[in-house]
N, C-alpha and C positions, 0 to 999 in steps of 0.2 A: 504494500500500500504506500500512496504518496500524498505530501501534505505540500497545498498548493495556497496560493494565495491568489485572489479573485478581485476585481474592482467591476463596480456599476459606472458608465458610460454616462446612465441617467441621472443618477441623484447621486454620484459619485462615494459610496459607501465602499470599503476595504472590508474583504471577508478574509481572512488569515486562518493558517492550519486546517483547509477545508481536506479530509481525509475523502481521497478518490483513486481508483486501481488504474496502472497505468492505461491496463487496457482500457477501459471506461470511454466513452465520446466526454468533450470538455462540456460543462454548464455553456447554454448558451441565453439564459435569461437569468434577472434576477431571483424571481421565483423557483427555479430550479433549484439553490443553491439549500444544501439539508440545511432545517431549522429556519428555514427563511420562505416557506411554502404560501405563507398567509401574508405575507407583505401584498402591499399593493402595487409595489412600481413591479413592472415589469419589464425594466430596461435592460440593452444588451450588457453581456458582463464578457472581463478579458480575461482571461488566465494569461498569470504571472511565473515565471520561473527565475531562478538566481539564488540569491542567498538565501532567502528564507524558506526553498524548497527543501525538502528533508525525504528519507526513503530508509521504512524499518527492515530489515531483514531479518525475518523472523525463521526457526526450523531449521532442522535438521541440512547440513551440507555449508552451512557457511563458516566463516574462519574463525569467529569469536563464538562458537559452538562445538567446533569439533576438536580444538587445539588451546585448553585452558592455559590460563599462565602457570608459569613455573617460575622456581625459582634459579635465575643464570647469572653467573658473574658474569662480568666485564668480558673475560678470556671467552665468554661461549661456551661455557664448560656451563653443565649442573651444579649448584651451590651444595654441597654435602648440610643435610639439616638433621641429622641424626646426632645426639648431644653424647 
């Protein structure tokens, strides 16, 4: 999942962290955007990317999952922690 950040055209509102799959088609009105259903503007909105785009990687296969930390000295060597 990705967290996008969104602005209205129309009444110029910033919708930030809007959680959406890459695959997903982008919002293309205001009222599209979750939580925002009942609003009344329905202007067009732009998706944003850049810094405040984020992307969790969740599951089984990625690096900070399958390769916990350890403890390594400097040399790259295993730190011995047996007292």
């Amino acid at each position: 999942m990705a967290y996008y950040t969104y602005s209205c055209k129309e009444c110029e509102e910033i919708f930030e962290n809007v959680v959406q799959s890459v695959y997903d088609d982008r919002f293309e009105t205001h009222n599209q955007i979750p939580e925002h259903e009942e609003t009344e503007c329905k202007g067009e909105v732009k998706r944003h990317m850049g810094a405040i785009m984020r992307m969790d990687l969740r599951g089984k296969g990625f690096h900070c999952n399958d390769y916990p930390k350890r403890n390594w000295t400097s040399s790259g060597k295993p730190r011995n922690t047996a007292q």
